[in-house]
N, C-alpha and C positions, 0 to 999 in steps of 0.2 A: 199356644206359646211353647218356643223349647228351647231347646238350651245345646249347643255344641262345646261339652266340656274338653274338648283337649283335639284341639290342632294346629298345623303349625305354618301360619301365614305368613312368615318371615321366608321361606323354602323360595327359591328361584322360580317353582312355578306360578308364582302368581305376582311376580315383579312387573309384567307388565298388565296386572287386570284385577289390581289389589283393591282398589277402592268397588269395582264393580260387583266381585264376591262377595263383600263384605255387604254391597247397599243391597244385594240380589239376596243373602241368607236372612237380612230384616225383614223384606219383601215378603217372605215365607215362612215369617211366623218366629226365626230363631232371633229372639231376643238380643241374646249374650252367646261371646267366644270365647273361649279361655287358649290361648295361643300359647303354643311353650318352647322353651327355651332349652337346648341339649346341650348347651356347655356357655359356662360363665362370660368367655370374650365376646358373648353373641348378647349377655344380655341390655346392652345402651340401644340395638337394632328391634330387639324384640319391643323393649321400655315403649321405644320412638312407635311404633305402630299401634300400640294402648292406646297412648298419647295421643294420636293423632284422629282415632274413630272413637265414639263413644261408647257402641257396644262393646268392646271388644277389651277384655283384660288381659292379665300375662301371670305366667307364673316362671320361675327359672331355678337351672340345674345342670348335672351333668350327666350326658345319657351316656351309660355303659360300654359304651362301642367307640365314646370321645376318650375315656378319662386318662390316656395315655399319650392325648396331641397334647395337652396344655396341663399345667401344675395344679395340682388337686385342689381341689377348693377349701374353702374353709365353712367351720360354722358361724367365725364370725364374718365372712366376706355375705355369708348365705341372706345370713339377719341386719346385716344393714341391706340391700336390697329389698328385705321386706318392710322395708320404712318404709317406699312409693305406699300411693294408694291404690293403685292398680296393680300389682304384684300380689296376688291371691295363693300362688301354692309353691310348692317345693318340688322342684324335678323338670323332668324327670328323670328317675334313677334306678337303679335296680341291679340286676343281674343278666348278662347272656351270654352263652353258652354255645351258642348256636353257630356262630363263627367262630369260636376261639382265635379275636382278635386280641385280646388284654387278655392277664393274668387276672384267676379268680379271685387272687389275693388282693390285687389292686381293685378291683371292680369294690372287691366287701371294702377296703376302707373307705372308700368313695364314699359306698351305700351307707356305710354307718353315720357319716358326719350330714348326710344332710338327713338320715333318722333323727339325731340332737339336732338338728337346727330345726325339722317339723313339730320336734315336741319344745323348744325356745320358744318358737313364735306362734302357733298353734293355728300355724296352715296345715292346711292337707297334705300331706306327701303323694306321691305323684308317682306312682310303680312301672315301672318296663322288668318285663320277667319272659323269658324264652328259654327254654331247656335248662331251667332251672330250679326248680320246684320246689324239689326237698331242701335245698341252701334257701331257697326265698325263705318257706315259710320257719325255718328256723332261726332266721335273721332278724325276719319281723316278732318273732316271739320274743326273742334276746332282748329289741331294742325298749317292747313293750315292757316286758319284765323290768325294766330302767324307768320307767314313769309312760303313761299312755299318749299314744299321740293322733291326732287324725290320720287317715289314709284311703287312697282308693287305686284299686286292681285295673291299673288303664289297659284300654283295647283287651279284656281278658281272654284268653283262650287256651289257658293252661287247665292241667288237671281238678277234678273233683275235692280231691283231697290239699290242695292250694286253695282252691275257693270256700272249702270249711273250713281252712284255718284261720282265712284272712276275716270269716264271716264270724267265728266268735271271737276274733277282739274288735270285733262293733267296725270293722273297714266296710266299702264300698265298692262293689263290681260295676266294670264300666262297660258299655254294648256298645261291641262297633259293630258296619259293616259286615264281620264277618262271620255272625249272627245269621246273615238273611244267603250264606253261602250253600248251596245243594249239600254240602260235604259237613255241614254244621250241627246234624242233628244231635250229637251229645253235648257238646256246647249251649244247643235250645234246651237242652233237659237239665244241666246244671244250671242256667240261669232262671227254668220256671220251677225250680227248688229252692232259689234262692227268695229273703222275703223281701217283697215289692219296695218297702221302705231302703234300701240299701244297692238299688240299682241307678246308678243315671245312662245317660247316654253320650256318643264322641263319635264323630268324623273319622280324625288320625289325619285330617286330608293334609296333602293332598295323596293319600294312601287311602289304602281298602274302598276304594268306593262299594257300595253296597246294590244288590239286586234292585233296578233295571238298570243301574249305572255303573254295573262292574265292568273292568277295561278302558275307565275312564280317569282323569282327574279327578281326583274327587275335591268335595267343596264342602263348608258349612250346613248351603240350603241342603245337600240330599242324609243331613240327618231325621231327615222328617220319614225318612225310608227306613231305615233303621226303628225308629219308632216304629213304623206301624208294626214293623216285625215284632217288638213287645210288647204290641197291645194284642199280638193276637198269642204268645206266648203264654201272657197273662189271663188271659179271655178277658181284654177291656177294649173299649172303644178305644180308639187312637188319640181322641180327647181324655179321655181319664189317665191314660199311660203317660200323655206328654204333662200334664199336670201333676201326677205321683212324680215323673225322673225329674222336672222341672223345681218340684217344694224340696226333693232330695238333693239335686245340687246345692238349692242353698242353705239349706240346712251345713251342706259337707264345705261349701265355699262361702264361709257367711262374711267374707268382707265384701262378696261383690254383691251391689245393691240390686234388690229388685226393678223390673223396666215398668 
């Protein structure tokens, strides 16, 4: 059993082969989706594809790279959205750096209103972070220092010192794909320092597909790949890993119900 915490089914590439992904990732053991949403006009499309599969939840946000097509959102546009029952987390959000497409100014108010709105409603927050390390982890400290809120480091592959910061205020490192990349091995060594309770796993699809399927589309089912790659991190069976990042999602996502 596992779990694909965070990709993003709504994406044109799989408009025309949505329903087959989706019955093809059950086929294979992935339970539950969490599909996410990178800016608020998109979330009634993302809503409608929860809605319409049963595995598959949603969480919504604004990603970093949007927040200057459409009017910033709010914390209260954030939290009535998380009225749905299928609406699980906040995000995603964060910071990047990496294009300097927006203003870093603009990206932090973003990032802070839907920090209050993950500590309001006590979803996860939902991180995107790229060349931006030392502004993340001092933003996450600020927001915690304001009352504690859930959170988890999606697709991580930022620095060591980003990963311990986020690791002592009790956040969640997320394994994608780029984990089982040739060029990953400081990345495997920050993640099997990190402790097991505090890791899930994610897709990103249709990004990063992971070893034997990089250069591909990537999908829900080939998170099973990505696991094995942390069970051998971990020195555990493939069964024991999917079941440790499988009871840690929901522990991190506890509105969405066990399958």
């Amino acid at each position: 059993m596992l779990v694909d915490s965070h990709c993003h089914l709504d994406f044109p590439d799989f408009d025309e082969t949505r329903a087959d992904v989706i019955a093809r990732a059950v086929a294979n053991g992935v339970t539950r989706m969490v599909t996410i949403c990178t800016r608020p006009s998109s979330e009634p499309d993302i809503r409608a594809i929860a809605e319409a599969h049963e595995p598959v939840y949603y969480a919504a946000g604004a990603h970093p790279l949007n927040v200057g097509e459409e009017p910033v959102t709010t914390v209260e546009a954030l939290t009535a959205m998380a009225r749905h029952p299928k609406m699980v987390g906040i995000g995603e959000t964060g910071l990047d750096y990496h294009y300097d497409k927006w203003p870093p100014d603009l990206q932090k108010e973003s990032f802070r209103i839907h920090i209050d709105a993950a500590r309001e409603t006590g979803l996860p927050l939902i991180i995107h972070a790229r060349n931006a390390d030392d502004d993340m982890a001092a933003m996450l400290r600020e927001g915690y220092a304001n009352g504690a809120y859930p959170c988890v480091m999606h697709c991580f592959s930022s620095g060591r010192a980003l990963a311990e910061a986020a690791l002592e205020m009790g956040f969640y490192l997320s394994m994608s794909g780029v984990v089982t990349f040739k060029n990953a091995a400081e990345l495997r060594a920050i993640f099997a320092d990190a402790p097991l309770d505090r890791i899930v796993v994610e897709t990103d699809a249709p990004y990063l597909a992971p070893v034997p399927k990089r250069g591909k589309r990537n999908e829900p089912a080939y998170v099973a790949h990505t696991a094995a790659m942390g069970a051998e991190i971990f020195g555990l069976s493939t069964a024991e890993f999917a079941a440790a990042s499988t009871d840690n999602f929901h522990r991190l996502f506890s509105k969405v119900p066990r399958a």
